[in-house]
matplotlib code that plots the C-alpha trace (Angstrom):
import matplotlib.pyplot as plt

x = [0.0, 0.8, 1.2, 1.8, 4.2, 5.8, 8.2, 9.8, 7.8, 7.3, 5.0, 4.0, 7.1, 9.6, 10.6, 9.5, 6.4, 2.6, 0.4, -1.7, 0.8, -1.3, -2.2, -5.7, -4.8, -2.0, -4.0, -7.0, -4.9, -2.6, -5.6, -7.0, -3.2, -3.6, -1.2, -1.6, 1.7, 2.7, 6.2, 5.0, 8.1, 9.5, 9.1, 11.9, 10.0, 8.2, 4.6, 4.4, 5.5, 2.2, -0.2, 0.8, 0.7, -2.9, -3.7, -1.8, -4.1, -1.4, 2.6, 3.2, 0.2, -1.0, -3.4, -6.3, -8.9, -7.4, -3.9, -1.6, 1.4, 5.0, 7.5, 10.2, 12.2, 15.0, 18.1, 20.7, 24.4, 27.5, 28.2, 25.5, 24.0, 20.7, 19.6, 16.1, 15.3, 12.0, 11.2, 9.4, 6.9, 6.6, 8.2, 11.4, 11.0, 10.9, 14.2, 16.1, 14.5, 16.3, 19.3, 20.1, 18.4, 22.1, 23.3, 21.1, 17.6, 15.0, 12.1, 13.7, 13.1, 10.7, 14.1, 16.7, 20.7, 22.6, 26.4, 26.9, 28.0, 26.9, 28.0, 26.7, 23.3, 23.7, 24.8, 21.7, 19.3, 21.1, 20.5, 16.4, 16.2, 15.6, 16.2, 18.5, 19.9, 21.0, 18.1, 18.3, 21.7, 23.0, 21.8, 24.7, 23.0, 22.7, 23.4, 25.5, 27.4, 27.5, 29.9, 31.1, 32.3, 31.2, 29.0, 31.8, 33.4, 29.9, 29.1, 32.2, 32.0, 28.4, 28.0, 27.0, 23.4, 22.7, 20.0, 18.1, 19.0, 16.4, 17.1, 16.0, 13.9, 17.8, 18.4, 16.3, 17.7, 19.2, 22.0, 22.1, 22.7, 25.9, 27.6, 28.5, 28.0, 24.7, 23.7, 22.6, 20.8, 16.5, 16.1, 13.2, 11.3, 9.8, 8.0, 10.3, 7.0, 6.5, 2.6, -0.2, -0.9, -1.9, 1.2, 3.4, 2.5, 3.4, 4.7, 7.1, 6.6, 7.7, 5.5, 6.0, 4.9, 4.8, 2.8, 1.3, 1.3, 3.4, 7.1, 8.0, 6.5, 8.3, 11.5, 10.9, 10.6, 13.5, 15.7, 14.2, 13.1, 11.3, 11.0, 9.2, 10.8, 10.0, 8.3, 8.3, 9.8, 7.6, 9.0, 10.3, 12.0, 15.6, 16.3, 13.3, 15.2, 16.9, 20.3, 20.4, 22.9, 25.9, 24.5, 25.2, 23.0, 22.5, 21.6, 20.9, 23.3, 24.0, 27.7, 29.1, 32.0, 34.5, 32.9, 32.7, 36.4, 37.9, 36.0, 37.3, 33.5, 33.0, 29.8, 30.8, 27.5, 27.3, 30.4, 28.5, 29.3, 28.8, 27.3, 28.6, 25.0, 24.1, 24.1, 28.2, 28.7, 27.0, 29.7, 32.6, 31.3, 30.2, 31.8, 29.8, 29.6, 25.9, 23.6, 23.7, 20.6, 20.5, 18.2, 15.7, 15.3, 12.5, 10.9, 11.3, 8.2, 8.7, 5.6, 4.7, 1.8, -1.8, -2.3, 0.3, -0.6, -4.1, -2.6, 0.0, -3.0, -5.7, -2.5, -3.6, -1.4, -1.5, -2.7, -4.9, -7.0, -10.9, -10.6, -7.6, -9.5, -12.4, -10.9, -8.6, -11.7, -13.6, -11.1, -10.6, -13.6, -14.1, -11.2, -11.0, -7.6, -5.0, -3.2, -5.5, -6.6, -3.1, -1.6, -4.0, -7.4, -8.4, -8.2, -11.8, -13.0, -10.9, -13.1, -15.4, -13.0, -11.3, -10.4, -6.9, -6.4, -7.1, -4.6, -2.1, -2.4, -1.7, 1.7, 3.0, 2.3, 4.5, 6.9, 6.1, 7.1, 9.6, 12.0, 14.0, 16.6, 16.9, 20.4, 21.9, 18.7, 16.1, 13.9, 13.5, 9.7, 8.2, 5.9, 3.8, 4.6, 3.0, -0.1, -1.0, -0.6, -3.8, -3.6, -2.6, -0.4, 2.9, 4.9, 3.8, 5.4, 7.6, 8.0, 9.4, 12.4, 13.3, 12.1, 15.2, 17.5, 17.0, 18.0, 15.9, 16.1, 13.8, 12.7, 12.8, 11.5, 12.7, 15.7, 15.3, 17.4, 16.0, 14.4, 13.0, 9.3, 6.8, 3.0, 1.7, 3.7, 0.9, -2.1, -3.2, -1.4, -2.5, -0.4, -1.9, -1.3, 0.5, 3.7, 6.4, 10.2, 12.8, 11.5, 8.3, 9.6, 11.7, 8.8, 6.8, 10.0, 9.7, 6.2, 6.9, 10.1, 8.3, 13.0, 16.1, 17.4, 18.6, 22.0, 23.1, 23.1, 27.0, 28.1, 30.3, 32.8, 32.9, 30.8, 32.1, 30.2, 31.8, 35.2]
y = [0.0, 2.9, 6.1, 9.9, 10.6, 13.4, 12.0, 14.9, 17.8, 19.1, 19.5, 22.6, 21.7, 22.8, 26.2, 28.7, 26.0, 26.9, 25.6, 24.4, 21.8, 19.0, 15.5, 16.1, 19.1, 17.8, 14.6, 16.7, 19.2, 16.0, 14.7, 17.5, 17.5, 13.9, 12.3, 9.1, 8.4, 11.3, 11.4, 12.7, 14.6, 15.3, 11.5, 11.9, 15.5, 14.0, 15.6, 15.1, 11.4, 11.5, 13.0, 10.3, 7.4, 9.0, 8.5, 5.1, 2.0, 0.1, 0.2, 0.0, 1.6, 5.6, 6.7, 9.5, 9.4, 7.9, 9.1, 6.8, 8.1, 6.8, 8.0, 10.5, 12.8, 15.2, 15.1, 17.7, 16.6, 17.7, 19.2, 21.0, 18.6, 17.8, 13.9, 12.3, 9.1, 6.8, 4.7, 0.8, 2.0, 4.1, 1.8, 2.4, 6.4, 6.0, 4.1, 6.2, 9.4, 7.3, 6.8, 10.4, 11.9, 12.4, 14.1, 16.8, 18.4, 16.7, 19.3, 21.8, 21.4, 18.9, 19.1, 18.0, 18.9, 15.9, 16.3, 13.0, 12.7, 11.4, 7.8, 7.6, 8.8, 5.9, 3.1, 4.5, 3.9, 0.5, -0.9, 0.7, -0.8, 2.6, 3.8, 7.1, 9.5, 13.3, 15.9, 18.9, 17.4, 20.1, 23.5, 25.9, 25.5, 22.2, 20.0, 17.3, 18.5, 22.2, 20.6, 17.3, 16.5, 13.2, 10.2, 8.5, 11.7, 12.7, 8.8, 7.2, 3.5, 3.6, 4.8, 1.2, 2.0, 5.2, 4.2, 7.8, 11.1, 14.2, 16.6, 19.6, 22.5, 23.6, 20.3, 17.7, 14.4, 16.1, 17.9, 15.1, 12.4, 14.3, 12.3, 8.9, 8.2, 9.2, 6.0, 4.2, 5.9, 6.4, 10.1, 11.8, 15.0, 16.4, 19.6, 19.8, 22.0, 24.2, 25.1, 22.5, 25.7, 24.6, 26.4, 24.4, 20.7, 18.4, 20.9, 18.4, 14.8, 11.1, 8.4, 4.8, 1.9, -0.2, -3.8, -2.1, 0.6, 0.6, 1.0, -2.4, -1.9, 1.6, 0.3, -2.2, 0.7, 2.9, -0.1, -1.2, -4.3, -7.3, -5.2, -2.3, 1.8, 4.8, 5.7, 9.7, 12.6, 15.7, 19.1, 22.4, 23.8, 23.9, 27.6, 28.1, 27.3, 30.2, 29.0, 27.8, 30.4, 32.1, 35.6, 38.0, 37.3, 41.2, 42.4, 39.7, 40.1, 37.1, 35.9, 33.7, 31.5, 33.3, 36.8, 35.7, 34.2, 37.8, 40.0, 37.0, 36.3, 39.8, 41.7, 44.5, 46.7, 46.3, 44.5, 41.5, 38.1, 36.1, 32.5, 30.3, 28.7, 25.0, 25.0, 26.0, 23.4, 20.9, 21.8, 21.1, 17.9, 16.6, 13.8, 14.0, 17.1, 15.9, 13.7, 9.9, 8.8, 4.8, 2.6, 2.6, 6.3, 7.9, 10.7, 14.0, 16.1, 20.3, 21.6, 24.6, 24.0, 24.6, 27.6, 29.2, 28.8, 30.2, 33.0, 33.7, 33.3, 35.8, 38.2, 38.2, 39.2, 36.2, 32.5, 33.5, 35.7, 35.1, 34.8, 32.0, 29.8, 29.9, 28.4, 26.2, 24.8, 24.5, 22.2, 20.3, 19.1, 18.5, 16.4, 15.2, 16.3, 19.1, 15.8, 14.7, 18.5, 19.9, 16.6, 14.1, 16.3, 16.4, 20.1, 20.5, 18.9, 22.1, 24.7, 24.5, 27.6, 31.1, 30.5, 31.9, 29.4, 26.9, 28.2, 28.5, 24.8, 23.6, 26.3, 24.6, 21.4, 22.3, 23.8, 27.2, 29.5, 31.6, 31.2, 33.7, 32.1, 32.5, 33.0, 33.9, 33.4, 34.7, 32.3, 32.1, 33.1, 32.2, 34.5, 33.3, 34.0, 37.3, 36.1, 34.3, 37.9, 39.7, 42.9, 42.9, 40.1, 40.1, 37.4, 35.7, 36.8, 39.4, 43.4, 45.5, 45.8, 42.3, 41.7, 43.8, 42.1, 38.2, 38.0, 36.3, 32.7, 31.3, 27.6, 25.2, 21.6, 20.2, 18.8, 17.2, 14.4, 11.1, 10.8, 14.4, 14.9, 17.5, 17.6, 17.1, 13.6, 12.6, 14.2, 10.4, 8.9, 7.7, 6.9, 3.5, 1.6, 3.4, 4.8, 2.0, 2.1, 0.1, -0.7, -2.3, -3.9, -5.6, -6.2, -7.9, -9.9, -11.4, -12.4, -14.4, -15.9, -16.6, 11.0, 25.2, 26.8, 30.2, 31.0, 32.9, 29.4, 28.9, 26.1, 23.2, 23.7, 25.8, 25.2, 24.5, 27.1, 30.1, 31.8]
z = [0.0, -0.5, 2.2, 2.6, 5.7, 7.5, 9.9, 11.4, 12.8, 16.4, 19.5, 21.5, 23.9, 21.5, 21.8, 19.0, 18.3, 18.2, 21.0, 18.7, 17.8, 20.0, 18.6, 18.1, 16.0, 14.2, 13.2, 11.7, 9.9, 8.4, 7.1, 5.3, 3.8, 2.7, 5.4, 6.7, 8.9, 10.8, 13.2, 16.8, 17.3, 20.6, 22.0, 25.1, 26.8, 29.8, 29.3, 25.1, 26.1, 28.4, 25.9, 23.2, 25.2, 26.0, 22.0, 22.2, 21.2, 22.5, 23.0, 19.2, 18.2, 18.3, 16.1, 16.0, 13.2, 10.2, 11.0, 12.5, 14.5, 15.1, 17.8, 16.7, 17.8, 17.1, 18.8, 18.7, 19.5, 21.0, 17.9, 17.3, 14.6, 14.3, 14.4, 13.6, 15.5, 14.4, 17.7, 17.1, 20.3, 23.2, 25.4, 23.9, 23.2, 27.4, 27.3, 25.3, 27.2, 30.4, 28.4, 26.9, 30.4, 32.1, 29.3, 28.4, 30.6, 28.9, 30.2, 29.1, 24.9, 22.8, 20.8, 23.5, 23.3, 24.7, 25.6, 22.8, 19.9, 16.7, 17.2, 20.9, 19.6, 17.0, 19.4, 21.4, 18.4, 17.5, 21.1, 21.4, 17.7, 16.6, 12.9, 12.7, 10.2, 10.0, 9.9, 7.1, 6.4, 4.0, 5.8, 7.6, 10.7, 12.9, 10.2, 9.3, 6.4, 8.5, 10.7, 8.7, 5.4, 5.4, 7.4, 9.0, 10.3, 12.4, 12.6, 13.2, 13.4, 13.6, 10.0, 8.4, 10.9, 9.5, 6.9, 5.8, 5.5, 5.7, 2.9, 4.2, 2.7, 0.7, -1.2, -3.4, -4.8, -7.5, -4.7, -2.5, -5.2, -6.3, -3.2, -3.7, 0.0, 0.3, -3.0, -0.1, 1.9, 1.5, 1.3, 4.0, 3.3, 5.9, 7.1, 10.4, 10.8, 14.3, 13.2, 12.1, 9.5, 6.2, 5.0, 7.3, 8.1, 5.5, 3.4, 2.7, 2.8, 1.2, 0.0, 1.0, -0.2, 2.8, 3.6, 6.6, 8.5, 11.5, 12.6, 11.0, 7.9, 7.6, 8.4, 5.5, 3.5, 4.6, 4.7, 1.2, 2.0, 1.0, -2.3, -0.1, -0.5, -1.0, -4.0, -4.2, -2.4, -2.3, -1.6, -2.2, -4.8, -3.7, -4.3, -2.2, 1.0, 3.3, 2.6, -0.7, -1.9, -0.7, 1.0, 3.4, 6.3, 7.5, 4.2, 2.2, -0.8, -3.0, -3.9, -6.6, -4.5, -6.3, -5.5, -1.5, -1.6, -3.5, -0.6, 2.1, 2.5, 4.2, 2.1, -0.1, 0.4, 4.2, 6.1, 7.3, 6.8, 4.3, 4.5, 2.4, 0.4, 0.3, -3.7, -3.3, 0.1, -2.2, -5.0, -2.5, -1.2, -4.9, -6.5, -9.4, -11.5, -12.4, -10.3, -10.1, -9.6, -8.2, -9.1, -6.4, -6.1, -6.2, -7.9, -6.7, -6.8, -6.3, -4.9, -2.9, 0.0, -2.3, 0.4, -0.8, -4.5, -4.3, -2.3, -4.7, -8.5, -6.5, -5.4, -1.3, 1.2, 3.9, 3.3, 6.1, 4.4, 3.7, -0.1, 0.3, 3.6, 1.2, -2.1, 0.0, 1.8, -1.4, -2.9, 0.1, 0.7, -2.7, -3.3, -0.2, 0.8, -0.5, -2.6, -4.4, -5.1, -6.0, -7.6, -9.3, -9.9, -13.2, -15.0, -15.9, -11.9, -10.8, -11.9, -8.6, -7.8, -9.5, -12.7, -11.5, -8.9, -11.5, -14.3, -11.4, -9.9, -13.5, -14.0, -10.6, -12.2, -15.0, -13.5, -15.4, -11.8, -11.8, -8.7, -6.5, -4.6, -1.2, 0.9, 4.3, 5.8, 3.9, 1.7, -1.6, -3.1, -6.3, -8.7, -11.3, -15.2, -16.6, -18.1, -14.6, -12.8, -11.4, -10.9, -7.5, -7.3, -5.2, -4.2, -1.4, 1.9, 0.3, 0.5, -1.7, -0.7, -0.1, -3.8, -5.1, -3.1, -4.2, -7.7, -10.7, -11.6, -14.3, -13.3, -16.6, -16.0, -20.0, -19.1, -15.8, -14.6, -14.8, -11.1, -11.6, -12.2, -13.3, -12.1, -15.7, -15.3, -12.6, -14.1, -15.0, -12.0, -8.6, -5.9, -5.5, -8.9, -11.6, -10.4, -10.7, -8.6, -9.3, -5.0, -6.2, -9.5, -7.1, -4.8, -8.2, -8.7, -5.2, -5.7, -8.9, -7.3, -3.7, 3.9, 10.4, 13.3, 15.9, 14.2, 18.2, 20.0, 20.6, 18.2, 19.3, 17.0, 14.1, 11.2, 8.0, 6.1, 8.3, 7.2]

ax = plt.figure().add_subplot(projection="3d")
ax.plot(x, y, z, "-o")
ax.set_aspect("equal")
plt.show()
């Protein structure tokens, strides 16, 4: 079967999180999105632990509604870098909340900093049978390659455990598979969301194909299994991210690498510094000039949350305005969830709403957006083409000002690398029967034969992408 899953989001006990970010909430809202397995986040913090053994059916089983939940929870190192940890039940999210306890204050964040290091987190998750890998691996902040430049230098001898890695909002498969070492990994995208806004939860996600769903039949799937896998990343568009290119992160000016390494990474315009951007880290770490897509990779889907795209095709200042709630609702109940609405409805069924949404759900699904890139900790934004403009149209979540300072980019989707695909490549599609991986080719084979953070905190050491 197949299921829509955001493993790595978190609860009103992290810090700078909503308090509506309770499992009651989080289940409804994941619905609407067209989740079915959702991450609880925040497993180890003593009260969230309480309310999701409250939802618990049983040890190894928490669901509310139709969503099911599995424990997780993000753990940040020594190091500063960021770790996600899927738990098999609640039982074991309370041992390793005992075992990480005398390292770190548990109560303190939903997000708890232990005084470990990557490879004691991982002998941690070996011994709760626990599945592990680095969270938003590419970003400057609290990430793997921020601090690393490889697996085995943040996982030491622990590495052969590591079985996913969460791209992050920066990076799609098209970065990440430009690293040898990564070929074996299943790649996570998440929403690492802090609001159960329609804007924010699931805003990324990956698609399983799984026999069942609960924490064994996921780990079948990340560890590619029994012919089970992932069979589509969803997410951003890279450039989209915060850090996807080199800027200065006072005003916002973007560098070339050579232009940052002539001013010695110190901006021109305003004297701040300069962070180095995840498309050049990427370029320093690559060992392919173009992506190598294996076998068993998935699709990678670029979408922006529906929300977001109604917003941007009736020009509206918020997603939370009347005339957005209203069309978003519309198409929601129509379709039953924003997947089916923003993925796999047919053009004509979409005309229950403004003609502009419409003509704008089908540019996203071909790609035809034009992309800002974002840097130095500012995100990216996309606008719509001219002829999709209304009048009033602006950029979602964009002033002036910060319009002039990101620099154009024109998205083309005609010559995508082989795991990349468009929306118009799904317009006939549904999750459940037509789209083949080399995962469930595999799987058919077997019959026949028997997938960001405060830049103040001190850091541990010092990142990679300072100079």
């Amino acid at each position: 079967m197949k299921v829509n899953a955001d493993l790595h989001l978190h609860s009103k006990y992290s810090m700078a999180c909503s308090a509506r970010m309770e499992l009651p909430t989080i289940a409804s809202e994941a619905s609407k999105k067209g989740m079915e397995l959702i991450g609880t986040g925040d497993c180890t913090h003593p009260k969230w632990l309480e309310e999701i053994k409250k939802a618990a059916i049983s040890d190894e089983e928490i669901q509310i509604g139709n969503i099911f939940f599995v424990p997780t929870t993000e753990i940040e190192d020594i190091d500063r870098v960021h770790h996600l940890l899927i738990l098999p039940s609640i039982s074991k999210a309370e041992e390793l909340a005992e075992r990480i306890a005398p390292f770190g204050n548990l109560e303190a964040d939903g997000r708890p900093a232990v005084k470990l290091d990557g490879c004691e987190i991982a002998e941690v998750a070996k011994d709760l049978g626990a599945l592990i890998g680095p969270c938003h691996a590419f970003t400057p902040w609290t990430a793997l390659y921020g601090y690393h430049d490889s697996l085995e230098s943040c996982y030491g001898s622990m590495t052969d455990y590591v079985s996913f890695v969460e791209l992050g909002l920066s990076a799609d498969s098209s970065y990440a598979d430009r690293i040898e070492e990564l070929h074996r990994l299943t790649f996570l995208t998440n929403s690492d969301a802090h609001s159960p806004s329609t804007n924010k939860l699931a805003r990324e996600f990956t698609q399983f194909n799984v026999p069942d769903i609960t924490f064994d039949g996921l780990k079948k799937a990340i560890l590619r299994e029994q012919g089970y896998g992932s069979t589509l990343n969803v997410g951003f568009f890279p450039e989209e991210g915060k850090y996807n290119r080199s800027a200065c992160i006072k005003c916002f000016t973007q560098y070339t690498l050579p232009e940052a390494e002539a001013i010695k990474w110190r901006c021109s315009k305003c004297g701040g510094i300069i962070k180095k951007g995840v498309t050049d880290r990427v370029n320093e770490l690559a060992d392919f000039e173009e992506p190598r897509h294996p076998d068993y990779r998935p699709p990678y889907l670029h979408l922006i949350p529906l929300a977001e795209i109604v917003q941007m095709s009736l020009g509206h200042a918020s997603v939370q305005t009347k005339g957005v709630k209203t069309a978003w609702k519309a198409l929601v109940d129509h379709f039953g969830n924003e997947v089916e609405a923003l993925i796999y409805a047919e053009p004509e069924s979409l005309k229950i709403v403004d003609e502009k949404v419409v003509n704008s759900i089908l540019a996203f699904r071909k790609g035809d957006v034009i992309i800002h890139p974002g840097g130095g900790g500012q995100y990216g934004w996309l606008e719509l083409p001219e002829h999709l403009k209304t009048d009033k149209s602006e950029p979602a979540g964009k002033t002036g000002k910060e319009r002039k300072k990101a620099s154009r980019v024109a998205k083309k989707e005609k010559e995508k690398p082989r795991a990349q695909i468009s929306f118009s490549d799904f317009e006939q599609k549904r999750a459940g029967d037509t789209l083949t991986t080399g995962t469930e080719k595999a799987a058919e084979e077997n019959v026949k034969l028997s997938e960001e953070e405060n830049p103040e905190k001190p850091a541990g050491q010092k990142s990679l992408f300072d100079f």
